[in-house]
C-alpha positions, 0 to 999 in steps of 0.5 A: 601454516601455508597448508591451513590458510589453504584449508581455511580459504576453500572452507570460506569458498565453500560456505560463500558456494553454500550461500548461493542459490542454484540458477533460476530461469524468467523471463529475461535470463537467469538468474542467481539468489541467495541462500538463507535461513532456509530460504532462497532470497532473490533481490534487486529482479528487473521486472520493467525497463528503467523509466528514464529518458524517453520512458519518462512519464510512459508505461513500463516498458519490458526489461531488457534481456540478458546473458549470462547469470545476472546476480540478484543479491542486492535491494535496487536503488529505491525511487526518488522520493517526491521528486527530490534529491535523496542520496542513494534513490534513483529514476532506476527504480522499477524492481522486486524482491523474492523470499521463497521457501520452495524446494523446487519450481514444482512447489507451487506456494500461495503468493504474498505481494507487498506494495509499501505506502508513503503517501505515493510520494515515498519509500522503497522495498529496502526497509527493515520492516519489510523483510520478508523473512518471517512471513515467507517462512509461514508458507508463502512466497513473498515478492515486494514491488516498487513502484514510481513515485511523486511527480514521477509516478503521477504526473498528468499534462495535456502532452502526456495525454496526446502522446498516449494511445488511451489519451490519459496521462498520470497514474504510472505508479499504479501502471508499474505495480500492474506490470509487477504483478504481470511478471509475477504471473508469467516468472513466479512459477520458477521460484516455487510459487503459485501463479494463480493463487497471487494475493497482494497487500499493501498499507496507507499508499499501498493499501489505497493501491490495492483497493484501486487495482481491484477497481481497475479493469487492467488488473483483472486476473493478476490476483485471488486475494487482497489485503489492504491496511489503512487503505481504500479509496472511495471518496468523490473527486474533488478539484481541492483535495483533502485526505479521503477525499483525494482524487482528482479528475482528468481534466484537473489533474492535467491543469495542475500539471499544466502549472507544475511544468510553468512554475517550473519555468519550462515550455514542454513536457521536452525539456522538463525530460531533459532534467535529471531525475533528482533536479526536478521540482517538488509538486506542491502537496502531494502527488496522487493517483487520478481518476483517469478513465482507463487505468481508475475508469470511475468514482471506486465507490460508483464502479463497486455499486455496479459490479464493475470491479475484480472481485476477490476476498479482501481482508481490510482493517485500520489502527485505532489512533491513525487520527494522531498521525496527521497534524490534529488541531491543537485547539478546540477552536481550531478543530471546529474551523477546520471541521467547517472548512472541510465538511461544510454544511454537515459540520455541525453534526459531524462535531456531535457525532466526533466531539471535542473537549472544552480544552482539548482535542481528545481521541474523539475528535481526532478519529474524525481524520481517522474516518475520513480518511481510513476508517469510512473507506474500510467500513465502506470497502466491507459493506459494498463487496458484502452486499454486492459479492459473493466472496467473503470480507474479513474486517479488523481493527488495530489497537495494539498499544501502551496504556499510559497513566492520566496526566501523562501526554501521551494518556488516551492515545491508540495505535497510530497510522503504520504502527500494524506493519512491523506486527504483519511482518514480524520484524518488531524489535525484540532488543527493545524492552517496550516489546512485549510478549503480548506484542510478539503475540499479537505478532504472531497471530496477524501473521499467521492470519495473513499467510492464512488468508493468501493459502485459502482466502479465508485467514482462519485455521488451526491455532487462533481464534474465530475469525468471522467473515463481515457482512450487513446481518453480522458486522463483527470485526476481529480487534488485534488489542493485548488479544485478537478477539472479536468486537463490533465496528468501531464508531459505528454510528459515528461512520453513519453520520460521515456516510451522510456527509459522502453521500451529499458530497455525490449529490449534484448540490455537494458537487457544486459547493467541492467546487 
Protein backbone atom coordinates (compact mmCIF):
# COMPACT_ATOMS: atom_id res chain seq x y z
CA UNK A 1 0.00 0.00 0.00
CA UNK A 2 2.86 2.23 1.17
CA UNK A 3 4.47 1.23 -2.25
CA UNK A 4 1.22 2.63 -4.38
CA UNK A 5 0.82 5.89 -2.79
CA UNK A 6 4.48 6.24 -3.23
CA UNK A 7 3.76 5.51 -7.14
CA UNK A 8 0.75 7.50 -6.86
CA UNK A 9 2.66 10.70 -5.56
CA UNK A 10 5.57 10.74 -8.16
CA UNK A 11 2.99 10.21 -11.22
CA UNK A 12 1.10 13.39 -9.43
CA UNK A 13 4.76 15.03 -9.35
CA UNK A 14 5.36 14.21 -12.72
CA UNK A 15 2.26 15.42 -14.29
CA UNK A 16 2.53 18.83 -11.84
CA UNK A 17 6.51 18.86 -13.82
CA UNK A 18 4.60 18.34 -17.20
CA UNK A 19 2.28 21.12 -16.50
CA UNK A 20 5.35 23.51 -16.11
CA UNK A 21 7.04 25.31 -19.12
CA UNK A 22 10.75 25.49 -19.37
CA UNK A 23 12.34 28.95 -18.14
CA UNK A 24 12.22 31.68 -20.39
CA UNK A 25 14.67 34.65 -20.09
CA UNK A 26 13.25 38.81 -20.54
CA UNK A 27 14.19 41.52 -19.46
CA UNK A 28 13.99 41.43 -15.77
CA UNK A 29 14.74 37.48 -15.27
CA UNK A 30 13.42 34.40 -15.92
CA UNK A 31 10.77 33.35 -16.03
CA UNK A 32 8.27 30.13 -15.48
CA UNK A 33 4.64 29.49 -17.63
CA UNK A 34 2.38 26.91 -17.71
CA UNK A 35 1.92 24.15 -20.19
CA UNK A 36 -1.61 23.61 -21.60
CA UNK A 37 -3.64 22.34 -24.40
CA UNK A 38 -0.33 22.65 -26.24
CA UNK A 39 0.05 25.96 -25.39
CA UNK A 40 2.78 27.57 -23.18
CA UNK A 41 0.68 30.07 -20.95
CA UNK A 42 2.61 32.96 -19.00
CA UNK A 43 0.54 35.35 -16.59
CA UNK A 44 0.70 37.88 -14.23
CA UNK A 45 4.52 39.28 -16.29
CA UNK A 46 5.69 42.67 -14.72
CA UNK A 47 6.06 44.71 -17.59
CA UNK A 48 6.37 48.44 -15.68
CA UNK A 49 6.86 49.16 -12.02
CA UNK A 50 3.77 49.14 -9.58
CA UNK A 51 2.69 52.79 -9.92
CA UNK A 52 2.14 53.70 -6.23
CA UNK A 53 3.24 55.94 -3.99
CA UNK A 54 5.56 58.20 -5.59
CA UNK A 55 4.72 56.79 -9.26
CA UNK A 56 1.29 57.70 -8.68
CA UNK A 57 0.22 59.77 -11.56
CA UNK A 58 3.79 59.39 -13.42
CA UNK A 59 4.85 57.55 -16.48
CA UNK A 60 5.53 53.86 -16.00
CA UNK A 61 8.63 53.33 -14.67
CA UNK A 62 10.76 50.00 -15.64
CA UNK A 63 10.18 46.74 -13.71
CA UNK A 64 12.12 45.70 -11.28
CA UNK A 65 14.66 43.04 -11.39
CA UNK A 66 14.78 39.59 -10.15
CA UNK A 67 16.66 36.63 -9.22
CA UNK A 68 15.60 33.52 -9.27
CA UNK A 69 12.69 32.06 -11.70
CA UNK A 70 9.74 34.15 -11.00
CA UNK A 71 6.52 32.00 -11.24
CA UNK A 72 4.07 33.31 -13.80
CA UNK A 73 0.84 31.18 -13.27
CA UNK A 74 -1.54 33.45 -12.06
CA UNK A 75 -3.73 36.61 -13.87
CA UNK A 76 -2.21 39.92 -11.44
CA UNK A 77 -4.75 41.57 -9.40
CA UNK A 78 -6.97 43.86 -12.03
CA UNK A 79 -6.80 47.73 -11.50
CA UNK A 80 -8.94 49.64 -9.24
CA UNK A 81 -12.00 49.98 -11.31
CA UNK A 82 -12.64 54.28 -11.60
CA UNK A 83 -11.36 54.82 -8.29
CA UNK A 84 -13.39 52.81 -6.06
CA UNK A 85 -12.95 50.28 -3.68
CA UNK A 86 -13.39 46.68 -5.36
CA UNK A 87 -12.53 43.60 -3.73
CA UNK A 88 -9.61 41.82 -5.43
CA UNK A 89 -8.47 45.12 -7.68
CA UNK A 90 -5.08 46.91 -6.93
CA UNK A 91 -2.83 50.23 -7.82
CA UNK A 92 -0.51 47.22 -8.55
CA UNK A 93 -2.03 46.50 -11.65
CA UNK A 94 0.34 47.20 -14.47
CA UNK A 95 0.88 43.53 -15.90
CA UNK A 96 0.40 41.23 -19.12
CA UNK A 97 -0.32 37.90 -20.22
CA UNK A 98 1.09 35.55 -22.83
CA UNK A 99 -0.57 32.70 -24.86
CA UNK A 100 2.03 31.40 -27.25
CA UNK A 101 1.81 28.25 -29.46
CA UNK A 102 5.87 28.46 -30.16
CA UNK A 103 8.01 25.51 -30.19
CA UNK A 104 11.19 27.45 -29.67
CA UNK A 105 12.15 31.40 -29.15
CA UNK A 106 13.29 30.68 -32.80
CA UNK A 107 9.53 30.64 -33.96
CA UNK A 108 8.66 33.95 -34.72
CA UNK A 109 4.53 33.99 -34.76
CA UNK A 110 2.58 37.13 -35.66
CA UNK A 111 1.54 38.97 -32.50
CA UNK A 112 -1.90 39.76 -31.39
CA UNK A 113 -2.38 42.32 -28.83
CA UNK A 114 -5.33 42.77 -26.61
CA UNK A 115 -6.24 46.14 -25.04
CA UNK A 116 -9.91 45.59 -23.09
CA UNK A 117 -12.32 48.35 -23.03
CA UNK A 118 -14.75 49.62 -20.24
CA UNK A 119 -14.88 52.97 -20.88
CA UNK A 120 -11.19 53.80 -19.59
CA UNK A 121 -12.87 53.25 -16.10
CA UNK A 122 -13.14 49.47 -16.08
CA UNK A 123 -11.81 46.13 -16.37
CA UNK A 124 -9.09 43.88 -16.38
CA UNK A 125 -7.15 41.04 -18.52
CA UNK A 126 -8.55 38.35 -16.23
CA UNK A 127 -11.90 37.88 -18.00
CA UNK A 128 -13.30 34.79 -19.04
CA UNK A 129 -14.13 36.26 -22.54
CA UNK A 130 -10.55 37.32 -22.84
CA UNK A 131 -8.97 33.73 -22.74
CA UNK A 132 -6.59 33.66 -25.16
CA UNK A 133 -6.68 30.02 -25.96
CA UNK A 134 -8.67 29.96 -29.18
CA UNK A 135 -6.93 32.41 -30.81
CA UNK A 136 -3.46 31.42 -29.97
CA UNK A 137 -4.05 28.13 -31.27
CA UNK A 138 -5.06 29.84 -34.88
CA UNK A 139 -1.51 30.92 -35.11
CA UNK A 140 -0.36 33.94 -33.22
CA UNK A 141 0.82 34.53 -30.19
CA UNK A 142 -1.51 36.23 -27.88
CA UNK A 143 -0.41 38.96 -25.17
CA UNK A 144 -2.92 41.07 -23.26
CA UNK A 145 -1.98 44.28 -21.36
CA UNK A 146 -3.45 46.10 -18.55
CA UNK A 147 -3.50 49.41 -18.15
CA UNK A 148 -4.64 52.33 -15.51
CA UNK A 149 -7.84 53.33 -15.16
CA UNK A 150 -10.34 55.91 -13.92
CA UNK A 151 -8.77 59.22 -12.01
CA UNK A 152 -5.73 56.89 -11.79
CA UNK A 153 -4.96 56.36 -15.44
CA UNK A 154 -6.27 59.93 -16.58
CA UNK A 155 -6.23 62.43 -14.21
CA UNK A 156 -4.95 65.93 -15.14
CA UNK A 157 -3.82 68.86 -12.67
CA UNK A 158 -1.54 71.83 -13.13
CA UNK A 159 1.15 70.19 -10.46
CA UNK A 160 1.04 66.91 -12.45
CA UNK A 161 1.91 69.29 -15.54
CA UNK A 162 4.76 71.35 -13.64
CA UNK A 163 6.12 68.24 -12.23
CA UNK A 164 6.49 66.58 -15.89
CA UNK A 165 9.38 67.23 -18.49
CA UNK A 166 6.76 67.47 -21.47
CA UNK A 167 4.56 69.98 -18.94
CA UNK A 168 1.24 67.35 -19.77
CA UNK A 169 -0.37 65.48 -17.38
CA UNK A 170 -3.39 62.78 -17.72
CA UNK A 171 -3.14 60.25 -20.32
CA UNK A 172 -1.15 57.50 -18.05
CA UNK A 173 -3.12 54.69 -19.26
CA UNK A 174 -2.48 55.30 -22.65
CA UNK A 175 1.29 55.72 -21.62
CA UNK A 176 1.09 52.11 -19.77
CA UNK A 177 -0.23 50.54 -22.82
CA UNK A 178 2.74 52.14 -25.03
CA UNK A 179 5.39 50.72 -22.31
CA UNK A 180 3.20 47.27 -22.78
CA UNK A 181 4.05 47.28 -26.26
CA UNK A 182 7.73 48.88 -25.62
CA UNK A 183 8.42 45.22 -23.67
CA UNK A 184 6.66 43.48 -26.15
CA UNK A 185 8.92 44.75 -28.80
CA UNK A 186 12.18 44.24 -26.86
CA UNK A 187 10.89 40.48 -24.59
CA UNK A 188 8.31 38.73 -27.07
CA UNK A 189 11.08 37.07 -29.33
CA UNK A 190 11.81 34.82 -25.90
CA UNK A 191 8.15 33.36 -26.30
CA UNK A 192 8.29 32.62 -30.08
CA UNK A 193 6.77 35.66 -31.33
CA UNK A 194 7.59 38.19 -33.84
CA UNK A 195 8.71 41.67 -32.75
CA UNK A 196 8.11 43.42 -35.91
CA UNK A 197 4.88 41.74 -36.99
CA UNK A 198 3.13 43.33 -33.21
CA UNK A 199 -0.61 43.90 -34.27
CA UNK A 200 -2.81 45.31 -31.55
CA UNK A 201 -6.60 45.14 -31.13
CA UNK A 202 -8.94 46.37 -28.84
CA UNK A 203 -12.77 47.01 -28.17
CA UNK A 204 -14.87 50.26 -27.05
CA UNK A 205 -12.16 51.82 -24.58
CA UNK A 206 -9.82 49.69 -26.27
CA UNK A 207 -10.85 50.13 -29.68
CA UNK A 208 -10.61 54.13 -29.29
CA UNK A 209 -6.84 53.34 -27.76
CA UNK A 210 -5.90 51.70 -30.69
CA UNK A 211 -7.07 54.59 -32.84
CA UNK A 212 -5.00 56.89 -30.48
CA UNK A 213 -1.58 54.94 -30.31
CA UNK A 214 -1.88 55.33 -34.04
CA UNK A 215 -2.52 58.92 -33.79
CA UNK A 216 0.49 59.21 -31.13
CA UNK A 217 4.10 59.93 -32.31
CA UNK A 218 5.15 57.97 -28.95
CA UNK A 219 3.95 54.77 -30.49
CA UNK A 220 5.40 54.68 -33.87
CA UNK A 221 7.26 51.66 -34.64
CA UNK A 222 5.70 49.32 -31.84
CA UNK A 223 2.94 47.94 -34.12
CA UNK A 224 2.26 46.75 -38.31
CA UNK A 225 -1.19 46.00 -37.81
CA UNK A 226 -4.44 47.72 -35.88
CA UNK A 227 -7.81 46.52 -35.16
CA UNK A 228 -10.18 48.56 -33.48
CA UNK A 229 -14.11 46.97 -32.42
CA UNK A 230 -16.40 49.67 -31.74
CA UNK A 231 -13.60 52.36 -31.31
CA UNK A 232 -11.90 55.69 -32.87
CA UNK A 233 -11.95 58.67 -31.68
CA UNK A 234 -12.37 61.60 -34.17
CA UNK A 235 -14.58 64.15 -32.52
CA UNK A 236 -13.70 67.65 -31.86
CA UNK A 237 -12.56 68.62 -28.21
CA UNK A 238 -15.11 69.84 -26.12
CA UNK A 239 -15.20 71.55 -22.90
CA UNK A 240 -18.82 69.52 -21.83
CA UNK A 241 -18.32 66.25 -23.25
CA UNK A 242 -20.98 63.78 -24.83
CA UNK A 243 -20.21 60.19 -26.12
CA UNK A 244 -17.87 60.59 -29.54
CA UNK A 245 -17.50 63.81 -28.56
CA UNK A 246 -15.43 63.07 -25.74
CA UNK A 247 -11.91 64.76 -25.25
CA UNK A 248 -11.09 67.46 -23.63
CA UNK A 249 -8.01 69.89 -24.08
CA UNK A 250 -5.30 70.34 -21.72
CA UNK A 251 -6.21 73.61 -20.38
CA UNK A 252 -9.79 71.70 -19.53
CA UNK A 253 -9.11 68.69 -18.20
CA UNK A 254 -6.59 70.36 -15.79
CA UNK A 255 -9.31 72.65 -14.59
CA UNK A 256 -11.57 69.74 -13.82
CA UNK A 257 -8.83 68.16 -12.13
CA UNK A 258 -8.14 71.41 -10.37
CA UNK A 259 -12.08 70.69 -8.86
CA UNK A 260 -11.85 66.94 -8.44
CA UNK A 261 -8.78 67.40 -6.01
CA UNK A 262 -10.77 70.61 -4.05
CA UNK A 263 -14.03 68.57 -3.92
CA UNK A 264 -12.09 66.02 -2.53
CA UNK A 265 -11.30 68.41 0.34
CA UNK A 266 -7.41 68.13 -0.30
CA UNK A 267 -4.74 71.12 -0.85
CA UNK A 268 -2.28 69.31 -3.38
CA UNK A 269 -1.72 66.85 -5.64
CA UNK A 270 0.85 65.64 -2.07
CA UNK A 271 -1.76 64.66 -0.04
CA UNK A 272 -4.22 63.24 -2.27
CA UNK A 273 -0.81 60.56 -3.11
CA UNK A 274 -1.22 60.15 0.37
CA UNK A 275 -4.42 58.22 0.28
CA UNK A 276 -4.88 54.65 -0.51
CA UNK A 277 -5.77 53.71 -3.96
CA UNK A 278 -9.18 52.35 -3.02
CA UNK A 279 -10.08 55.60 -0.53
CA UNK A 280 -9.86 57.94 -3.49
CA UNK A 281 -12.98 59.67 -4.78
CA UNK A 282 -14.99 58.81 -7.60
CA UNK A 283 -14.57 61.44 -10.83
CA UNK A 284 -17.83 62.52 -11.34
CA UNK A 285 -18.62 61.06 -14.97
CA UNK A 286 -15.93 59.34 -16.49
CA UNK A 287 -12.54 59.73 -16.60
CA UNK A 288 -10.98 60.03 -20.17
CA UNK A 289 -7.98 60.05 -22.23
CA UNK A 290 -7.06 64.29 -23.47
CA UNK A 291 -5.90 65.94 -26.09
CA UNK A 292 -2.65 66.93 -24.38
CA UNK A 293 -0.29 67.76 -27.06
CA UNK A 294 2.33 64.98 -26.43
CA UNK A 295 1.24 61.60 -25.84
CA UNK A 296 -2.41 62.88 -28.52
CA UNK A 297 -0.47 66.03 -30.25
CA UNK A 298 -3.95 67.13 -31.66
CA UNK A 299 -7.53 66.86 -32.80
CA UNK A 300 -7.28 62.66 -34.52
CA UNK A 301 -9.19 63.73 -37.26
CA UNK A 302 -6.85 67.05 -38.00
CA UNK A 303 -3.64 64.95 -37.47
CA UNK A 304 -4.81 62.07 -40.26
CA UNK A 305 -5.61 64.92 -42.57
CA UNK A 306 -2.19 65.80 -42.61
CA UNK A 307 -0.57 62.52 -42.42
CA UNK A 308 0.76 63.06 -39.06
CA UNK A 309 -0.14 59.47 -38.17
CA UNK A 310 1.44 55.51 -37.79
CA UNK A 311 0.35 54.35 -40.81
CA UNK A 312 -0.58 50.41 -40.68
CA UNK A 313 -3.71 48.31 -42.10
CA UNK A 314 -6.41 48.76 -39.85
CA UNK A 315 -9.41 46.22 -39.76
CA UNK A 316 -12.03 48.51 -37.88
CA UNK A 317 -16.02 47.65 -37.72
CA UNK A 318 -18.87 48.11 -35.02
CA UNK A 319 -22.26 46.23 -34.03
CA UNK A 320 -25.31 46.99 -35.45
CA UNK A 321 -27.49 48.05 -32.10
CA UNK A 322 -24.61 49.64 -29.88
CA UNK A 323 -27.64 52.35 -29.80
CA UNK A 324 -29.48 49.94 -27.05
CA UNK A 325 -26.52 50.04 -24.79
CA UNK A 326 -26.34 53.56 -23.75
CA UNK A 327 -29.50 54.53 -21.92
CA UNK A 328 -31.76 55.59 -25.24
CA UNK A 329 -34.65 58.02 -24.35
CA UNK A 330 -37.78 56.44 -23.49
CA UNK A 331 -40.07 58.69 -25.33
CA UNK A 332 -40.16 60.49 -28.64
CA UNK A 333 -40.51 63.48 -26.80
CA UNK A 334 -37.38 62.91 -24.90
CA UNK A 335 -35.32 61.65 -27.76
CA UNK A 336 -36.06 64.95 -29.78
CA UNK A 337 -34.96 67.12 -26.56
CA UNK A 338 -31.86 65.36 -26.18
CA UNK A 339 -31.22 65.36 -30.14
CA UNK A 340 -31.61 69.43 -29.73
CA UNK A 341 -29.50 69.37 -26.57
CA UNK A 342 -26.63 67.38 -28.07
CA UNK A 343 -26.35 68.59 -31.72
CA UNK A 344 -28.02 72.05 -31.81
CA UNK A 345 -28.55 73.70 -34.94
CA UNK A 346 -28.31 70.44 -36.92
CA UNK A 347 -30.89 68.61 -34.81
CA UNK A 348 -33.67 69.18 -36.77
CA UNK A 349 -31.96 67.27 -39.94
CA UNK A 350 -30.40 64.76 -37.87
CA UNK A 351 -33.92 63.63 -36.51
CA UNK A 352 -34.88 63.27 -40.26
CA UNK A 353 -31.94 61.63 -41.14
CA UNK A 354 -32.62 59.16 -37.80
CA UNK A 355 -36.29 59.43 -37.24
CA UNK A 356 -38.55 58.43 -34.62
CA UNK A 357 -41.53 56.58 -34.10
CA UNK A 358 -44.87 58.31 -33.15
CA UNK A 359 -44.66 56.49 -29.86
CA UNK A 360 -41.61 54.73 -29.83
CA UNK A 361 -37.88 54.95 -29.94
CA UNK A 362 -37.10 52.35 -32.49
CA UNK A 363 -33.80 51.11 -33.90
CA UNK A 364 -33.76 54.09 -36.29
CA UNK A 365 -33.38 56.81 -33.84
CA UNK A 366 -31.22 54.66 -31.38
CA UNK A 367 -28.60 54.44 -34.22
CA UNK A 368 -27.98 58.13 -33.95
CA UNK A 369 -26.09 57.17 -30.41
CA UNK A 370 -24.57 54.44 -32.74
CA UNK A 371 -23.14 57.03 -34.98
CA UNK A 372 -21.91 59.43 -33.07
CA UNK A 373 -20.53 57.50 -30.92
CA UNK A 374 -19.05 54.41 -33.19
CA UNK A 375 -20.14 54.23 -36.40
CA UNK A 376 -19.14 57.82 -37.87
CA UNK A 377 -15.76 57.29 -36.18
CA UNK A 378 -15.35 53.92 -37.82
CA UNK A 379 -16.77 55.21 -41.15
CA UNK A 380 -14.40 58.24 -40.87
CA UNK A 381 -11.31 56.13 -39.62
CA UNK A 382 -12.00 54.03 -43.16
CA UNK A 383 -12.31 56.78 -45.41
CA UNK A 384 -9.32 59.03 -44.05
CA UNK A 385 -6.49 56.27 -43.79
CA UNK A 386 -8.28 55.17 -47.71
CA UNK A 387 -7.88 58.25 -49.24
CA UNK A 388 -4.69 59.65 -47.47
CA UNK A 389 -2.61 55.73 -47.05
CA UNK A 390 -1.17 53.55 -48.82
CA UNK A 391 -2.24 50.60 -46.63
CA UNK A 392 -5.52 48.69 -46.94
CA UNK A 393 -8.67 49.17 -44.54
CA UNK A 394 -10.89 46.59 -44.02
CA UNK A 395 -14.60 47.67 -42.67
CA UNK A 396 -16.99 45.39 -41.17
CA UNK A 397 -20.12 45.42 -39.30
CA UNK A 398 -21.51 43.07 -36.51
CA UNK A 399 -25.08 41.76 -36.44
CA UNK A 400 -25.15 38.56 -35.12
CA UNK A 401 -28.35 38.20 -33.17
CA UNK A 402 -31.86 36.37 -32.41
CA UNK A 403 -34.70 37.45 -34.48
CA UNK A 404 -37.59 37.88 -32.04
CA UNK A 405 -41.31 37.94 -33.17
CA UNK A 406 -43.33 41.55 -33.51
CA UNK A 407 -44.88 42.22 -30.19
CA UNK A 408 -42.25 40.86 -28.22
CA UNK A 409 -39.86 43.68 -26.29
CA UNK A 410 -37.20 42.60 -27.67
CA UNK A 411 -38.66 42.89 -31.48
CA UNK A 412 -36.45 44.94 -33.70
CA UNK A 413 -33.44 44.84 -31.74
CA UNK A 414 -29.57 44.05 -33.09
CA UNK A 415 -26.27 43.12 -32.09
CA UNK A 416 -25.36 45.26 -29.03
CA UNK A 417 -22.35 47.31 -27.96
CA UNK A 418 -19.39 44.48 -26.72
CA UNK A 419 -21.65 41.33 -27.83
CA UNK A 420 -18.65 40.64 -31.03
CA UNK A 421 -15.76 39.89 -28.50
CA UNK A 422 -16.77 36.53 -27.16
CA UNK A 423 -17.28 35.89 -31.08
CA UNK A 424 -13.39 37.38 -31.62
CA UNK A 425 -12.33 35.23 -29.12
CA UNK A 426 -14.23 32.02 -29.25
CA UNK A 427 -15.14 31.88 -25.95
CA UNK A 428 -18.91 31.79 -26.44
CA UNK A 429 -20.95 29.42 -24.12
CA UNK A 430 -21.49 26.30 -25.82
CA UNK A 431 -23.49 25.10 -22.60
CA UNK A 432 -26.02 27.64 -23.64
CA UNK A 433 -28.81 26.36 -26.13
CA UNK A 434 -29.09 30.35 -27.15
CA UNK A 435 -25.81 29.21 -28.84
CA UNK A 436 -26.06 28.24 -32.29
CA UNK A 437 -24.32 26.59 -34.79
CA UNK A 438 -24.58 29.74 -37.00
CA UNK A 439 -22.83 31.62 -34.02
CA UNK A 440 -20.06 29.15 -33.60
CA UNK A 441 -19.71 29.64 -37.15
CA UNK A 442 -19.60 32.98 -37.34
CA UNK A 443 -17.16 32.52 -34.39
CA UNK A 444 -14.98 30.69 -36.29
CA UNK A 445 -14.69 32.99 -39.14
CA UNK A 446 -13.95 36.51 -37.20
CA UNK A 447 -11.19 34.40 -35.76
CA UNK A 448 -9.95 33.12 -38.36
CA UNK A 449 -10.27 36.62 -40.13
CA UNK A 450 -8.30 38.48 -37.21
CA UNK A 451 -5.45 35.83 -36.93
CA UNK A 452 -5.38 36.40 -40.81
CA UNK A 453 -5.10 40.02 -40.70
CA UNK A 454 -1.99 39.84 -37.65
CA UNK A 455 -0.11 37.18 -40.24
CA UNK A 456 -0.56 39.18 -43.26
CA UNK A 457 -2.31 42.79 -42.74
CA UNK A 458 -4.85 41.49 -44.97
CA UNK A 459 -7.74 39.03 -42.89
CA UNK A 460 -8.27 36.72 -46.19
CA UNK A 461 -7.23 33.27 -47.02
CA UNK A 462 -8.28 30.02 -47.60
CA UNK A 463 -11.71 28.98 -46.29
CA UNK A 464 -13.80 32.25 -46.06
CA UNK A 465 -15.13 34.21 -48.28
CA UNK A 466 -13.90 37.54 -49.99
CA UNK A 467 -13.09 40.06 -47.77
CA UNK A 468 -12.55 43.42 -50.07
CA UNK A 469 -10.46 46.14 -48.85
CA UNK A 470 -12.85 49.65 -48.26
CA UNK A 471 -11.81 52.71 -50.07
CA UNK A 472 -13.94 55.88 -51.71
CA UNK A 473 -14.44 54.25 -55.32
CA UNK A 474 -15.51 50.56 -53.58
CA UNK A 475 -17.14 51.09 -50.18
CA UNK A 476 -17.92 47.56 -49.33
CA UNK A 477 -18.07 46.46 -45.74
CA UNK A 478 -17.95 42.54 -44.67
CA UNK A 479 -21.66 42.01 -42.41
CA UNK A 480 -20.80 39.06 -39.86
CA UNK A 481 -24.95 38.50 -39.92
CA UNK A 482 -26.10 34.40 -39.82
CA UNK A 483 -23.34 34.66 -42.50
CA UNK A 484 -19.93 36.72 -43.15
CA UNK A 485 -20.79 38.38 -46.39
CA UNK A 486 -20.55 41.40 -47.86
CA UNK A 487 -22.87 44.69 -48.13
CA UNK A 488 -22.75 48.30 -48.24
CA UNK A 489 -22.00 50.89 -45.24
CA UNK A 490 -24.64 50.61 -43.04
CA UNK A 491 -26.85 54.33 -42.86
CA UNK A 492 -24.67 55.60 -45.16
CA UNK A 493 -26.55 58.78 -45.96
CA UNK A 494 -27.64 59.06 -42.72
CA UNK A 495 -23.26 59.39 -41.59
CA UNK A 496 -23.47 61.90 -44.38
CA UNK A 497 -25.79 64.19 -42.56
CA UNK A 498 -23.75 63.39 -38.87
CA UNK A 499 -20.48 64.26 -41.03
CA UNK A 500 -22.26 67.90 -41.70
CA UNK A 501 -23.05 68.11 -37.83
CA UNK A 502 -18.80 67.13 -37.12
CA UNK A 503 -17.74 69.61 -39.59
CA UNK A 504 -19.43 72.56 -38.14
CA UNK A 505 -18.69 71.60 -34.95
CA UNK A 506 -14.67 72.36 -36.13
CA UNK A 507 -16.06 75.43 -37.54
CA UNK A 508 -15.09 78.66 -35.64
CA UNK A 509 -19.13 79.44 -35.20
CA UNK A 510 -19.49 75.46 -33.86
CA UNK A 511 -16.52 75.83 -31.60
CA UNK A 512 -17.98 78.97 -30.04
CA UNK A 513 -21.63 77.53 -29.48
CA UNK A 514 -19.58 73.76 -27.74
CA UNK A 515 -18.49 76.37 -25.51
Amino acid sequence: MRYLILLLALAFSNEIADAQSAPVRVTEGLLRGTVENGLTIYKGVPFAAPPVGALRWRAPQPAAKWDGVRRADKFAPEPIQGGNAVSGKSEDCLYLNVWTPAKSPGDKIPVLVWIYGGAFNFGGTAEPTYNGEKLAKKGVVLVSIAYRLGQLGFLAHPELSAENPNHVSGNYGLLDMIAGLKWIKENIAAFGGDPDKVTIFGESAGGIAVSMLCASPLAKGLFKGAISESGGSFGPTRSTTFPGENMKTLHDAEAAGENYVKGAGFSSIADLRKIPADKLPAVRGLAWPITDGWVIPDDQYKLYEAGKYNETPILVGYNSDEGASFSPPKTPDDYVAAVKIRYGKFADELIKAYPVGTNTVPKTARDLARDATFGWHTWSWANLEANRGKSKVFFYYFDQHTEYPEGSPQAGYGSPHGQEVAYVFGTLDTSNPQTTKTDLDISDAMGIYWTNFAKYGDPNGSGEPKWPAFNAAHPVVMYFSQTAHTGVVPSAEALKVLDGYFRWRRSPEGEAWAK
